[in-house]
C-alpha positions in Angstrom: 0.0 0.0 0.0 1.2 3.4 -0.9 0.1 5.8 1.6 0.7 9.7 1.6 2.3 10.6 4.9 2.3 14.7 4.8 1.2 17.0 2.2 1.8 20.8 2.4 1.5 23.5 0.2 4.0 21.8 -3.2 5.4 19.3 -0.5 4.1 15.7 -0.3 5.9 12.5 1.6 4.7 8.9 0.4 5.8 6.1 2.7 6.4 3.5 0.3 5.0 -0.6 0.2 7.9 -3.1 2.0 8.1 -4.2 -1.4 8.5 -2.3 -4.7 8.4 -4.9 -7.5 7.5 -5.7 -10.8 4.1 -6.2 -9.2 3.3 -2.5 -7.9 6.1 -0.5 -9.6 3.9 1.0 -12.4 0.7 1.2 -10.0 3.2 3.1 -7.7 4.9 5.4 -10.5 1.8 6.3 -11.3 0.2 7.3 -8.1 3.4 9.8 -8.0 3.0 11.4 -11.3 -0.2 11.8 -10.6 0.5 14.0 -7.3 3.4 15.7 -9.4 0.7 17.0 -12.0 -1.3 18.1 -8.8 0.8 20.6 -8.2 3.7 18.6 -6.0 7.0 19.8 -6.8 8.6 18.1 -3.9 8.5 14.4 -3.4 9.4 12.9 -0.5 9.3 8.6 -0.7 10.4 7.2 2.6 11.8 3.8 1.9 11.6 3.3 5.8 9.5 -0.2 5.3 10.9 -1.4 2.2 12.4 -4.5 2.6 12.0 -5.4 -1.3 13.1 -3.2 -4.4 14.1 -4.8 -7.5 14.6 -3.0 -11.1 11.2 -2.1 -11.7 10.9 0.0 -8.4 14.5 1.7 -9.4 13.3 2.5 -12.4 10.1 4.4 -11.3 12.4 5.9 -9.1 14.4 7.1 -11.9 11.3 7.9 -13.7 9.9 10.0 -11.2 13.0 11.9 -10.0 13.1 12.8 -14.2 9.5 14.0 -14.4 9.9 16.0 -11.3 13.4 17.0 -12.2 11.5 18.3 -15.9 9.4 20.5 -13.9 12.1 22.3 -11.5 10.8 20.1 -8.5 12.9 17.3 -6.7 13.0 13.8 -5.9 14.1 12.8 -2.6 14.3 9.3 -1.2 14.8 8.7 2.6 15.3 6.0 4.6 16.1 3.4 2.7 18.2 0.5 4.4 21.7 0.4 4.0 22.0 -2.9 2.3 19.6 -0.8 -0.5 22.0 2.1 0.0 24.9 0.3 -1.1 22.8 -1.1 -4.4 22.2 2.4 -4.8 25.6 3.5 -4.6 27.1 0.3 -6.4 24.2 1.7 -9.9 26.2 4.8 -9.3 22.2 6.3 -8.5 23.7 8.3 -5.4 25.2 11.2 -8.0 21.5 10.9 -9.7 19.6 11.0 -6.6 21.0 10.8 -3.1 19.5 9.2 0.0 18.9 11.1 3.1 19.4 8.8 6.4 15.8 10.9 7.7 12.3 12.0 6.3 13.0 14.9 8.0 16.2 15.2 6.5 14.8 14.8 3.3 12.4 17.9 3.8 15.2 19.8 4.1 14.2 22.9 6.1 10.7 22.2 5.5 8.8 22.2 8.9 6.8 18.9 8.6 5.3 19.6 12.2 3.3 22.0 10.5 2.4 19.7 7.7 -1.0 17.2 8.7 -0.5 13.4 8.7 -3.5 13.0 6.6 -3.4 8.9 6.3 -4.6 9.5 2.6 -4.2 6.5 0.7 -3.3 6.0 -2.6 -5.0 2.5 -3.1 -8.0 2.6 -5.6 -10.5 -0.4 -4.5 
């Protein structure tokens, strides 16, 4: 399940599913661009639960950090475990997009007390 986590003003976090796979990658990439093209110019995912990415989920990633990157907004990922980190760094992705240890690093200066959890999922039933 892909859940937004904070959304404020062009600011949204999206914890991502423990696994991003060939099974949810698209599904996910597309619950992303769909918050970019409502207005989110910064996208925080927080990898904090994944415990599963394979090439798929990389390449939304990639995807998504392009299409934000097209629009003068940013991609940042945060949390992710450092066995991922080192896969990350080994695809040379860490000059592409780097990983913050933190959400809150991530927001980078952003106040995200002042942002609402809002528990909004993304799933379509």
């Amino acid at each position: 399940m892909l859940r937004v986590r904070v959304r404020h003003a062009d600011t949204t976090v999206v914890r991502l599913p423990s696994e991003v796979d060939h099974e949810n990658a698209s599904d996910i990439g597309a619950r992303c661009q769909e918050l970019i093209e409502e207005g989110c110019a910064t996208l925080v995912l927080d990898a904090s639960d994944v415990q599963y990415l394979d090439s798929s989920g990389v390449s939304v990633i990639v995807a998504l950090s392009s299409a934000l990157d097209s629009r003068a907004g940013a991609l940042r990922l945060a949390a992710l475990s450092d066995h991922y980190q080192q896969v990350w760094r080994i695809l040379g992705l860490d000059t592409l997009l780097p990983v913050f240890p933190t959400v809150g690093a991530a927001l980078d200066g952003h106040d995200a007390r002042a942002c609402a959890d809002t528990g909004e999922s993304l799933d379509r039933a």
